[in-house]
N, C-alpha and C positions, 0 to 999 in steps of 0.2 A: 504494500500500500504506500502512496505518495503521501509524503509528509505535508503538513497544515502549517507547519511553521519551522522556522531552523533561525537559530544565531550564529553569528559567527565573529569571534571574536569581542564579546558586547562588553563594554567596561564603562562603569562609574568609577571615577575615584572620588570620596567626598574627605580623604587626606586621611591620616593618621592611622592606614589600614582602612577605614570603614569605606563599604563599597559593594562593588562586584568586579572582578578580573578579568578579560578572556574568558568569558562564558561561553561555547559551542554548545545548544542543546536542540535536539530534533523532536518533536510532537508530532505523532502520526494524526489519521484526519479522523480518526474514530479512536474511541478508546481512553483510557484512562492515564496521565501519565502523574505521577506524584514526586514532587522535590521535599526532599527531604535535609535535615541538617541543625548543627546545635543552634541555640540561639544567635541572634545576629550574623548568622550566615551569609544574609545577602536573599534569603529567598521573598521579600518582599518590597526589596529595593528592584530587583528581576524582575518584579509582577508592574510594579511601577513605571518602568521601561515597556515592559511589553504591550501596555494600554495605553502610553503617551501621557502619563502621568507627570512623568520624567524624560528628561534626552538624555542617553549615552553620550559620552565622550570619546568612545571609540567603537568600532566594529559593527556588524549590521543585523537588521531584523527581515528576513525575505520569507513571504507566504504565498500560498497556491493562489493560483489565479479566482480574483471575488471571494478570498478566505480569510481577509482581517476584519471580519465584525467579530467584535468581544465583548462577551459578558463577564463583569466582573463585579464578587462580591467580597469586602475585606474583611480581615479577620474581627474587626469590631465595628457593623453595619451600624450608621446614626441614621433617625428621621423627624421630620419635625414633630413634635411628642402629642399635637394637638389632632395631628393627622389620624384617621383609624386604619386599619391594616387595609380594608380595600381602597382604600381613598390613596395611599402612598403608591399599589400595587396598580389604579387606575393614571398615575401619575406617571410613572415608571416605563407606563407601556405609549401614554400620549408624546413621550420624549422619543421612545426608542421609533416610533411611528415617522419620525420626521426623517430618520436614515431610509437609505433603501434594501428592503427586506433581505436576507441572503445565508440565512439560517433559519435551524426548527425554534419554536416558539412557541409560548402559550397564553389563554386565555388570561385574565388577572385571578378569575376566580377558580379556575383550572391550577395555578399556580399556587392561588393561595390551599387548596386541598391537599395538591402532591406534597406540599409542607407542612400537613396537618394543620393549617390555622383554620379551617373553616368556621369551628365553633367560635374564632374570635376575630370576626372579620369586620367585625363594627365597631369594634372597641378602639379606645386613642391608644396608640402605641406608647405614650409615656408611660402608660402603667404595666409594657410588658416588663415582664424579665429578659434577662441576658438572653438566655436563651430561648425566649420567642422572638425577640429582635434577632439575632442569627438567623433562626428559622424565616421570618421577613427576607431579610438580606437575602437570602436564597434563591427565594420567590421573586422578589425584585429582577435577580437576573435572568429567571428563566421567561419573562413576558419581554425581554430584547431579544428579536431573530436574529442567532449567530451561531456562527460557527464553531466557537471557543468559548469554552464558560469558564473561569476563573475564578476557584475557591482557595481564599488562606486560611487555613485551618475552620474547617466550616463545622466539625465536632465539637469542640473545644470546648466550648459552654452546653454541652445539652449532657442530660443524662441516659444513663443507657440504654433505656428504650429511644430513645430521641439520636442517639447515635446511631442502632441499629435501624430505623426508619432512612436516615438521612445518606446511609451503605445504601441498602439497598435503592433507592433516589438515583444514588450517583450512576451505579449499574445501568438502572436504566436508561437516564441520560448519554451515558456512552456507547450506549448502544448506535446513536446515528450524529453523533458528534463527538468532537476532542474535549476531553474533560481535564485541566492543570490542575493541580490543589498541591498544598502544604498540609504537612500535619507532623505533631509532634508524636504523633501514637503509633509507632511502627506497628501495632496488631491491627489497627482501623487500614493502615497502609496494602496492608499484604489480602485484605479483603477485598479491595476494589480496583488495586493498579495494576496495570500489564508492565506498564515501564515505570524505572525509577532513576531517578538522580541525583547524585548525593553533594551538596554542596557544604565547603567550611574552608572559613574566612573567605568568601567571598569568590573561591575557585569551584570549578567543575571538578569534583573529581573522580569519578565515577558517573558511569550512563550506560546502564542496560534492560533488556529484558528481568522480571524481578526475578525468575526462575536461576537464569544466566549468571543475574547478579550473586543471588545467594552463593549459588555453585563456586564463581571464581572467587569470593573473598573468604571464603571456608576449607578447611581440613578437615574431612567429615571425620568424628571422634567419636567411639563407645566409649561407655563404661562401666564393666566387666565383672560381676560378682562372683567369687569363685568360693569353695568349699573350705572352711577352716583348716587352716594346718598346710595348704599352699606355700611354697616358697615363693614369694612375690618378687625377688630380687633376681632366682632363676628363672621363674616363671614370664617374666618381662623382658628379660634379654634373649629367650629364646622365639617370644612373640617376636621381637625387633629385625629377628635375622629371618622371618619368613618371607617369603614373594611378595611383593605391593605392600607391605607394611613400613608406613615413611616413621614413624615412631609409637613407644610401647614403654610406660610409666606406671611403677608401684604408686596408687593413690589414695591408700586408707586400709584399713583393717579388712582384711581379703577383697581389695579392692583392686583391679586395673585398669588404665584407659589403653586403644590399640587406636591410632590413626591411619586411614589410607590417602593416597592422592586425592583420590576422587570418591563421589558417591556412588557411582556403580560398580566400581571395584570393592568398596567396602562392602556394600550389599553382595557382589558374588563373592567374595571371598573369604567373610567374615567366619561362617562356620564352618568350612573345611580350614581355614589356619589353627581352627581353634582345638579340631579335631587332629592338626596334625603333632600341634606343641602337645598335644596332650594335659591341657589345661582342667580340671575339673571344674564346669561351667553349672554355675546357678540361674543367672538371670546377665542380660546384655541388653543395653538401653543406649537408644541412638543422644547424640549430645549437642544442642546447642543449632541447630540447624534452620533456623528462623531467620527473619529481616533485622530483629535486633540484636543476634550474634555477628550478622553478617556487617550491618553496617559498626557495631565497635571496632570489627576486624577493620574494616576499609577507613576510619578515621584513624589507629595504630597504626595504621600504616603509611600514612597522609603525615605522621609527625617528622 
């Protein structure tokens, strides 16, 4: 699939380190892509650029032909507090009305539902909470036809029903557009993105598939419970010297970890090595194999 968007090269500096660097990021035309990274990373000075919020100082923003319309809602949505949720959400859409159309789109009240507000569609937003105002700001973006919808951290304030509503939201949404988002919840991340990006101080440093990603920044590693009265010390030097075994460490009271390259090596080969050391096995438990082992690994390594 051709990509919706690409950078190349994009930098802010706003001095003393704070910014963004040589950013190169690709966004396919459908799909989910989520940047990820510690605080002040940069991924919202990024998002600021990429809606003209902001100008770059260097490098460029190039999109598919009739693919820069953008929805964008920011990690702390404000509205005038007097307004009621459909009254902001009929506003929203008379703005977006004046571009010409060139994305999916929805109704205000269609929007205000897929964001659960409909029970509170009358009411002044002043008296939302945090997280109906987020929930808003959502809605807000999805009544502008585009191409690209733009969420920083669009969880952040709700709770966990309100989280898992707003996953599944996003899902569907990517289904026939490019969805960006930030988030600080690497488990909310690995729910809804195909690609990810990892950003710290301000650099790319990392851009894959999330699968891809995990695989490359990971050592897939067990952790190995063996039968009392094991020599852990022989037992771990003879795991070490078998086929595809990149390392093998005594870790606690008949305890071992056995590392291979890869995940599908460890997967085939994990119980015949174990069969062949001669290990008396209890229990083997895969280790660490998630987005936020992967991305500690890929920031350790970025030092």
């Amino acid at each position: 699939m051709a990509d919706l968007l690409r950078t190349a090269g994009l930098t802010r500096d706003f001095g003393g380190g704070a910014g963004v660097f040589e950013v190169s990021i690709a966004v396919p035309q459908r799909g989910c892509y989520a940047l990820i990274g510690p605080n002040g990373a940069g991924k919202t000075t990024l998002f600021t650029l990429l809606t003209g919020i902001d100008r770059p100082d260097a490098g460029s923003i190039s999109w598919a032909p009739d693919g820069d319309a953008i929805a964008y809602c920011p990690d702390t949505p404000a509205f005038e507090p007097w307004l009621t949720a459909a009254e902001v959400l009929a506003q929203s859409a008379t703005l977006a009305g004046r571009a010409r159309p060139r994305g999916p789109a929805h109704a205000p009240r269609e929007a205000l539902a897929r964001c659960g507000l409909t029970p509170v569609a009358d009411r002044r937003v002043g008296a939302f909470s945090r997280g109906m105002t987020q929930r808003l700001g959502i809605a807000a973006a999805l009544v502008v036809p585009a191409q690209l919808l733009i969420l920083d951290e669009p969880t952040s304030a709700l709770d966990p029903t309100g989280r898992h509503e707003i996953r599944a939201l996003i899902r569907t949404l990517a289904a026939d557009r490019a969805v960006l988002l930030s988030s600080h919840s690497l488990s909310e991340v690995e729910k809804v993105a195909e690609v990810v990006g990892v950003l710290r101080a301000g650099r790319l440093i990392a851009q894959a598939p999330l699968s891809e990603l995990i695989r490359a920044a990971l050592q897939p590693r067990w952790t190995l419970r063996t039968e009392p009265g094991v020599d852990l010390a022989v037992a771990s030097r003879t795991l070490a010297a078998q086929p595809g075994v990149t390392a093998a460490a005594a870790a606690g009271a008949a305890t071992l970890t056995v590392s291979f390259a890869d995940l599908a090596t460890g997967a085939r080969l994990l119980a015949p090595t174990l069969a062949t050391a001669g290990i008396p096995l209890v229990s083997a438990q895969p280790d660490g194999g998630d987005l936020d082992a992967a991305f500690a690994a890929i920031l350790e390594r970025a030092r």
